[in-house]
MMTF fields as JSON, N, C-alpha, C and O atoms, coordinates in Angstrom:
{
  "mmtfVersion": "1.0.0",
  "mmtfProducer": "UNKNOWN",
  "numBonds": 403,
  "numAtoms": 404,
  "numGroups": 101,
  "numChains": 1,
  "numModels": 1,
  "chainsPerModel": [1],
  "groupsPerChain": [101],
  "chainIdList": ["A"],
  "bondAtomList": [4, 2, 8, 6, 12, 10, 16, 14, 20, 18, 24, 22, 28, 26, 32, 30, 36, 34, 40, 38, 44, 42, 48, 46, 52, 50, 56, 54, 60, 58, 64, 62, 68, 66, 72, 70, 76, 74, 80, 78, 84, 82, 88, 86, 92, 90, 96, 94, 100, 98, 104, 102, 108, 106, 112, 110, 116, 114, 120, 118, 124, 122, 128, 126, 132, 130, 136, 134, 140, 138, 144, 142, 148, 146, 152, 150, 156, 154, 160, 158, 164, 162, 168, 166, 172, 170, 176, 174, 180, 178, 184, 182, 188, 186, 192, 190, 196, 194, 200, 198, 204, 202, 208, 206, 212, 210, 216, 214, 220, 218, 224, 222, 228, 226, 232, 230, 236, 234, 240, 238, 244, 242, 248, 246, 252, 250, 256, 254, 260, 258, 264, 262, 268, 266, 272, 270, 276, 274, 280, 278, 284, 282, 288, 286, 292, 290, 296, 294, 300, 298, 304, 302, 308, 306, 312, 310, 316, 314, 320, 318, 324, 322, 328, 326, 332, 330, 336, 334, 340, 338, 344, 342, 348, 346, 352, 350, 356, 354, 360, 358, 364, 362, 368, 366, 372, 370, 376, 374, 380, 378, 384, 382, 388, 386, 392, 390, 396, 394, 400, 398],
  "bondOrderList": [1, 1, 1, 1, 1, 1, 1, 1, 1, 1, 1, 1, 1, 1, 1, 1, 1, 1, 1, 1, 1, 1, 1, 1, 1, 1, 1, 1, 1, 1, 1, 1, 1, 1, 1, 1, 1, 1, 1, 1, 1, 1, 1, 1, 1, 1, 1, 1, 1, 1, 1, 1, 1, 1, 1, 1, 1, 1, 1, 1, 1, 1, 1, 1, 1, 1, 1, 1, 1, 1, 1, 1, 1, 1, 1, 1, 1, 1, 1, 1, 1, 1, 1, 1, 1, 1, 1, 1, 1, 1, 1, 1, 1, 1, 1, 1, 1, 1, 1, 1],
  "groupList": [{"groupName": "UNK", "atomNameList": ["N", "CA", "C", "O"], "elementList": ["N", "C", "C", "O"], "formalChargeList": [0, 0, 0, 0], "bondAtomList": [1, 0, 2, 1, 3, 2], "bondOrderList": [1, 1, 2], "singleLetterCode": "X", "chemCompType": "L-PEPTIDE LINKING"}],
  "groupTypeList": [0, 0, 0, 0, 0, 0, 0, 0, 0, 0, 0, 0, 0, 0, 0, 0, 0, 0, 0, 0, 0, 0, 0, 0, 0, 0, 0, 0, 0, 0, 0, 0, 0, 0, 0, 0, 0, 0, 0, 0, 0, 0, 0, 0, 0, 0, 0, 0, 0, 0, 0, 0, 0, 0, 0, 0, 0, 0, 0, 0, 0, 0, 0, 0, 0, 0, 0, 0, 0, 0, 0, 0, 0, 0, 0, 0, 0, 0, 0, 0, 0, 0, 0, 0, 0, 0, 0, 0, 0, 0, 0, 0, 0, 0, 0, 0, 0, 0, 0, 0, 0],
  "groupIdList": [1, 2, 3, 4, 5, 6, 7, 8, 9, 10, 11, 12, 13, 14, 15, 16, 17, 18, 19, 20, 21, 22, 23, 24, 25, 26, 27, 28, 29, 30, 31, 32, 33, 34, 35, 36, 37, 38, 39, 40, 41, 42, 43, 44, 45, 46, 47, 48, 49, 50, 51, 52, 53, 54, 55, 56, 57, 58, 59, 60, 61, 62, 63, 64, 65, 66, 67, 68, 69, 70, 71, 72, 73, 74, 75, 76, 77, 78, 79, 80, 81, 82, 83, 84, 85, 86, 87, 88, 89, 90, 91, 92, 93, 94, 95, 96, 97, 98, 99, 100, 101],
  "secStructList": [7, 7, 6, 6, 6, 6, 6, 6, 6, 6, 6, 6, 1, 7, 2, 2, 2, 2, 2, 2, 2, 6, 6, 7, 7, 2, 2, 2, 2, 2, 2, 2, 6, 6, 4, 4, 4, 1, 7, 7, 6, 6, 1, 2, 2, 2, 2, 2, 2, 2, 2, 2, 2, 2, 2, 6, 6, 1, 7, 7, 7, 2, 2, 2, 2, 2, 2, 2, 2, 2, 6, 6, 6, 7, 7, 7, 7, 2, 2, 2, 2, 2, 2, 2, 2, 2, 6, 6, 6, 7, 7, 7, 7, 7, 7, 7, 7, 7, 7, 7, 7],
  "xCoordList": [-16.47, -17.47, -18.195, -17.762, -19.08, -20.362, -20.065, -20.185, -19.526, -18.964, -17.585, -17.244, -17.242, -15.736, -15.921, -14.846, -16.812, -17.142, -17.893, -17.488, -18.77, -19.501, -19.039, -19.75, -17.753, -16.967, -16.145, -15.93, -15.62, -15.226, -15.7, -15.216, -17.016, -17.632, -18.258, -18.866, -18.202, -18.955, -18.615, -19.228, -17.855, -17.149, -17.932, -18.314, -18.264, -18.873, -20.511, -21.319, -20.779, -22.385, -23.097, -22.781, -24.119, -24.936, -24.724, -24.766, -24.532, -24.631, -25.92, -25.798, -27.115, -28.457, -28.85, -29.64, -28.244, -28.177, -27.832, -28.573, -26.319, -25.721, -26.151, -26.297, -26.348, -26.879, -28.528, -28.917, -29.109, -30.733, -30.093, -30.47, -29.072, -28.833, -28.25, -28.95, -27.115, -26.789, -27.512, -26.925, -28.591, -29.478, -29.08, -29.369, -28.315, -28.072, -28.735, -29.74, -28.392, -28.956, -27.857, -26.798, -28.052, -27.147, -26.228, -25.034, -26.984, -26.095, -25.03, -23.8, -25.671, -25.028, -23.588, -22.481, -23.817, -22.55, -21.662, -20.479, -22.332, -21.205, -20.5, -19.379, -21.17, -20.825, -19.665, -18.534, -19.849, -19.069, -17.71, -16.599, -18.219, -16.682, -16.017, -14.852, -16.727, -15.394, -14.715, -13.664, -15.328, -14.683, -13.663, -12.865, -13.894, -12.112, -11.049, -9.965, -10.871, -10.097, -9.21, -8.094, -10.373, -9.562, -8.578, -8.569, -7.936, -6.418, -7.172, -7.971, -6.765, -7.609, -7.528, -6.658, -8.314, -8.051, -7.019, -6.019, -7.547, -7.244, -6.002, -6.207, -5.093, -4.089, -3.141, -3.221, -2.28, -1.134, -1.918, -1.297, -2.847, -3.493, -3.935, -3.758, -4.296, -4.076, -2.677, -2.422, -1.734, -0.451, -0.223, 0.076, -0.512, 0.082, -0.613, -0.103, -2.026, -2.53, -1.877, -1.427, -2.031, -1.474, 0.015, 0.029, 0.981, 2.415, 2.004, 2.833, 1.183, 0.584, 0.398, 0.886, -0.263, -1.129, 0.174, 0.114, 1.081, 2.013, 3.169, 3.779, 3.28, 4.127, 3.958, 4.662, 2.796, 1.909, 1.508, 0.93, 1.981, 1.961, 0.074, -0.342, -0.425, -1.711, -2.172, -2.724, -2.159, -2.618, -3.353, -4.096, -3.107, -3.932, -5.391, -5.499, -6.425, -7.492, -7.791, -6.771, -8.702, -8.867, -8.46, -7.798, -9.243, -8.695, -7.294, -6.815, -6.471, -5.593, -4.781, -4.006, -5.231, -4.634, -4.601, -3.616, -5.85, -5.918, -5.204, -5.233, -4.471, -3.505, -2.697, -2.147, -2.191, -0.762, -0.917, -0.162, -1.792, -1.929, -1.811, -1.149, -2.754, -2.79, -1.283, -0.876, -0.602, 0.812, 1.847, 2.952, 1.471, 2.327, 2.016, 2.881, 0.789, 0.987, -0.591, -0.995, -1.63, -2.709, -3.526, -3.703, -4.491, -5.955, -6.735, -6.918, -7.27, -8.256, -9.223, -8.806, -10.817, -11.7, -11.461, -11.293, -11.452, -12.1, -12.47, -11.832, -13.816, -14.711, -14.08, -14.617, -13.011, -12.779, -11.458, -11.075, -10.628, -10.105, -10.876, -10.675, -11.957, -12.294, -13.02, -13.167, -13.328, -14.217, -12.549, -12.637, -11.636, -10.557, -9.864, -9.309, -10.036, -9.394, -9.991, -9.361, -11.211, -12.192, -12.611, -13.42, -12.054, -11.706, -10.624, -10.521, -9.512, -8.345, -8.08, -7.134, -9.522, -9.253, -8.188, -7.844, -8.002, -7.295, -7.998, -8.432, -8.12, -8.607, -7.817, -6.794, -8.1, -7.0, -6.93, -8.013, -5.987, -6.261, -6.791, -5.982, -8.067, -8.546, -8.39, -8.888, -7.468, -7.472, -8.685, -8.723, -9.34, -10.45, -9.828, -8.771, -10.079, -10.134, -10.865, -12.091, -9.942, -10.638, -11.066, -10.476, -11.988, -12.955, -12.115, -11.74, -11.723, -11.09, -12.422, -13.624, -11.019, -11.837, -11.262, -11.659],
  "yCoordList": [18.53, 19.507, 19.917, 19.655, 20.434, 20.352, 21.394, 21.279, 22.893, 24.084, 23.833, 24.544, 22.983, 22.795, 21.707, 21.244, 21.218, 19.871, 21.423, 21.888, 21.869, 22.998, 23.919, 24.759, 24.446, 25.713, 24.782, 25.361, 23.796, 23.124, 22.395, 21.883, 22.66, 22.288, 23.611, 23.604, 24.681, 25.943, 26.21, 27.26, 25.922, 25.917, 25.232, 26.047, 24.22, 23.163, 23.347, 23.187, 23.595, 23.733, 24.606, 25.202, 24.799, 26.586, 26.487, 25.529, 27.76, 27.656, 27.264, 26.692, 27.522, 27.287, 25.757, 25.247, 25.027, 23.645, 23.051, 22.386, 23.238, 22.826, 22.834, 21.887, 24.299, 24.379, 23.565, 22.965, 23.777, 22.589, 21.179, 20.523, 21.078, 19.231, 19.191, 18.63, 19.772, 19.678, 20.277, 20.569, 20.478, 21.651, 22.626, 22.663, 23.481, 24.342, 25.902, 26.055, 26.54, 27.903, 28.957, 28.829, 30.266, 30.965, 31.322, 31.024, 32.11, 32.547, 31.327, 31.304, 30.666, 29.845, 29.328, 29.324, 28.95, 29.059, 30.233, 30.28, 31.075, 32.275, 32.238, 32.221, 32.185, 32.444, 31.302, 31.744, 30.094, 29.08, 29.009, 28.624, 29.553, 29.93, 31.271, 31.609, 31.83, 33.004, 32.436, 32.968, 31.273, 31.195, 30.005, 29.546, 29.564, 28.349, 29.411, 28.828, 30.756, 31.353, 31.935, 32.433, 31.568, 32.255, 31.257, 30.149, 31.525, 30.763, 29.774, 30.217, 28.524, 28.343, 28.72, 28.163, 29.59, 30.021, 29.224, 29.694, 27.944, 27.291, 25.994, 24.791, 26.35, 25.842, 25.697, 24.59, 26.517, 26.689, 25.453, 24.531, 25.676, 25.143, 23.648, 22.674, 23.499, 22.013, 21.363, 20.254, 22.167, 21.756, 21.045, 19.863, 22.418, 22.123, 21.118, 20.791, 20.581, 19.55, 17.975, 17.003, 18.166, 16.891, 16.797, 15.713, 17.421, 17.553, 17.075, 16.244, 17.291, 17.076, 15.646, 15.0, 14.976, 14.031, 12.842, 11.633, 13.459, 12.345, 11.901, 10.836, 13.459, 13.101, 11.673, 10.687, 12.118, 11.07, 9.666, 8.837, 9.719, 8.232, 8.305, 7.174, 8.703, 8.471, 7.991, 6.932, 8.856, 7.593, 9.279, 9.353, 10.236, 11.284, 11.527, 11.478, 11.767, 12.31, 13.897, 14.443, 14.745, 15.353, 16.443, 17.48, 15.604, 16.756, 16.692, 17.821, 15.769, 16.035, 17.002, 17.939, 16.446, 17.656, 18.913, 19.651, 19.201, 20.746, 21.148, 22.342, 20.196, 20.206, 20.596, 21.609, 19.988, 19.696, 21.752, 22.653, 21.865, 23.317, 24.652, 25.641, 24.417, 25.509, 25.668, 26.716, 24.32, 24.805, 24.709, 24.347, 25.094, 25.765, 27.114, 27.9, 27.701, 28.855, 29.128, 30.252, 28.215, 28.333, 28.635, 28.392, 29.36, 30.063, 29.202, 29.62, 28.03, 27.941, 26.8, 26.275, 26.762, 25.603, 24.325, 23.793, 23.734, 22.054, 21.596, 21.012, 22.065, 21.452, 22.191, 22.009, 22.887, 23.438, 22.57, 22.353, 21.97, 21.027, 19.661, 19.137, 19.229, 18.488, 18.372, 17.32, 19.347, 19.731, 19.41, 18.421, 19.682, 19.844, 18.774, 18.688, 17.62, 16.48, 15.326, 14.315, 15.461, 14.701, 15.138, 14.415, 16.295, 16.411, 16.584, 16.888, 16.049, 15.715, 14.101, 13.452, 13.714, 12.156, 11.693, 10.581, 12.712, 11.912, 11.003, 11.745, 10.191, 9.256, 8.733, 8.288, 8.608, 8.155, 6.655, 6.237, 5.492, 4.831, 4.401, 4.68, 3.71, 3.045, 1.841, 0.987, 1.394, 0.272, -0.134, 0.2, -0.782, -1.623, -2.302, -2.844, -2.424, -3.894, -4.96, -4.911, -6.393, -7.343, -7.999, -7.749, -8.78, -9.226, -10.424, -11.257, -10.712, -11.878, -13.293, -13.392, -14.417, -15.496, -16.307, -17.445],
  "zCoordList": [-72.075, -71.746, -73.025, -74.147, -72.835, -73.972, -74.683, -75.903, -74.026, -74.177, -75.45, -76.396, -75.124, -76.129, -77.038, -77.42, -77.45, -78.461, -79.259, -80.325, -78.621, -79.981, -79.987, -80.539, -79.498, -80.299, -81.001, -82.066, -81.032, -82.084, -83.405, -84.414, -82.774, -84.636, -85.049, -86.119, -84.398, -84.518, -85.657, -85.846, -86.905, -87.762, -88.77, -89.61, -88.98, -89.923, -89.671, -90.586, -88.73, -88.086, -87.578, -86.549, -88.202, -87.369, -85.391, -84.62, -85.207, -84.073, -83.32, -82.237, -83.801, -83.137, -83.262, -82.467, -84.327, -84.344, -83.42, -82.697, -83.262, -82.223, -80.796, -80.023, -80.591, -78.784, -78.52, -77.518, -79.573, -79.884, -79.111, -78.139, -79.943, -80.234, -78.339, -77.497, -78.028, -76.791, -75.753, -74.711, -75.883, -74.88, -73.915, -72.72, -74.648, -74.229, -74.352, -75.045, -73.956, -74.456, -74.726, -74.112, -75.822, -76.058, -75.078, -75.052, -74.111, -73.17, -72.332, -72.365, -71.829, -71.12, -71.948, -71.409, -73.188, -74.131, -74.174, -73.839, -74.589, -73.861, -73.577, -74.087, -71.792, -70.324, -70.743, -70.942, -70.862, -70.368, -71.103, -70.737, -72.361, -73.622, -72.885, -73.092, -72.191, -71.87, -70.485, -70.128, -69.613, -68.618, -68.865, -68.048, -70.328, -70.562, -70.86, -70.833, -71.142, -71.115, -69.478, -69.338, -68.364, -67.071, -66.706, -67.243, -66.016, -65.114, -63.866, -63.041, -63.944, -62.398, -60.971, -60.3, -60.403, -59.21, -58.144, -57.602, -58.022, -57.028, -58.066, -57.902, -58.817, -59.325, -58.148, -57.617, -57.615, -56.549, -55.248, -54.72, -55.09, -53.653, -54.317, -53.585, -55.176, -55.616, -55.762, -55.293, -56.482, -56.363, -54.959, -54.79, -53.588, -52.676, -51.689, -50.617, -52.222, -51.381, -52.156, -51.548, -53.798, -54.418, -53.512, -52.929, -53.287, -52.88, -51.299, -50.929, -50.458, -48.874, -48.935, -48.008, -49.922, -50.31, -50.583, -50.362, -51.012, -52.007, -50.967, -50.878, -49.981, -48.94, -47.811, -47.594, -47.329, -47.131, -47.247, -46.545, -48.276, -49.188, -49.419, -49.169, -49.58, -49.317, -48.849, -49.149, -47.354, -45.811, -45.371, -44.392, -46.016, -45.535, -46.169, -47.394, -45.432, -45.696, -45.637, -45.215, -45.873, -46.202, -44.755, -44.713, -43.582, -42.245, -41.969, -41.867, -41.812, -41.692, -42.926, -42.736, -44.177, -45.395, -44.937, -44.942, -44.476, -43.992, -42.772, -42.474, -41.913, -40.749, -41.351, -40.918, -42.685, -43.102, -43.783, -43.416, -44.52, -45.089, -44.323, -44.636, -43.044, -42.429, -41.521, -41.02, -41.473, -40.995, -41.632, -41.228, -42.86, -44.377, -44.159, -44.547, -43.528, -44.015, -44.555, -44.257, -45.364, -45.818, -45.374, -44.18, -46.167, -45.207, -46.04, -47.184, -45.72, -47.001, -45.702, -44.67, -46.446, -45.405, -45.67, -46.767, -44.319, -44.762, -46.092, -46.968, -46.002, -47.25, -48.993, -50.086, -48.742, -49.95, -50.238, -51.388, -48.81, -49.132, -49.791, -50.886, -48.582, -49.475, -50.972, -51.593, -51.292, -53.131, -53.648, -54.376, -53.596, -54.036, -54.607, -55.702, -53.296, -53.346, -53.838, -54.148, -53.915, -54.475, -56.116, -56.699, -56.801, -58.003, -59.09, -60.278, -57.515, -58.173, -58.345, -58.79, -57.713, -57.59, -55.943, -55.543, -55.503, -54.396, -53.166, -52.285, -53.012, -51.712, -51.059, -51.579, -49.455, -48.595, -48.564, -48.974, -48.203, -48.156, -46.833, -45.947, -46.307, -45.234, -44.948, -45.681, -43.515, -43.54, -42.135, -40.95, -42.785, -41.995, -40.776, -41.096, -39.716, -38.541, -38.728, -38.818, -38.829, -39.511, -38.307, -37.255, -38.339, -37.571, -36.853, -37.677, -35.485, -34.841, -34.906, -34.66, -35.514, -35.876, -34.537, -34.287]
}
C-alpha cells in the first residue's frame, strides 16, 4: 500500500516529495496512516468463514457459506460474505458437466 512504502521513507525524504511522486494528497495520507493502526473489524468472521470454507474441502461457495454462518449463530449479509471471501482468496471449486461424446 502506498500509505506504508511513504511512512517508511518519511524519514530519508520530504514529505511533499513523496505524496507528489505517489499522488497522493496530505490528507488522504493521514486518514490512511491512522487507519493501519485499527484492529480489523471483520477478523473473527473471516476466521469463521476460512474454518466454513476448509470444512468443506472447498466445494462451498459463498451462499451456502452464509448457510453454514447463519446456523452458527451469525448475523452478517450475503454479499459481505461474499466481499469477504473473495479477499481472502477463497473460491469454490466448480465442477463442469462434460459434454457426452
Amino acid at each position: 500500500m502506498k500509505t506504508q512504502i511513504i511512512a517508511a521513507l518519511k524519514a530519508e525524504f520530504p514529505l511533499p516529495v513523496l505524496l507528489a511522486v505517489a499522488g497522493l494528497t496530505r490528507s488522504t495520507f493521514f486518514y490512511h496512516q491512522a487507519r493501519l493502526d485499527r484492529p480489523d473489524p471483520h477478523a473473527e468472521l473471516k476466521a469463521a468463514i476460512t474454518e466454513a470454507f476448509e470444512q468443506a474441502k472447498g466445494r462451498y461457495g459463498h451462499r451456502r457459506i452464509h448457510t453454514v454462518l447463519t446456523r452458527q449463530g451469525w448475523q452478517v449479509a450475503k454479499k459481505t460474505v461474499l466481499t469477504l471471501m473473495n479477499t481472502l482468496g477463497l473460491v469454490c471449486i466448480v465442477r463442469r458437466p462434460r459434454r457426452y461424446r
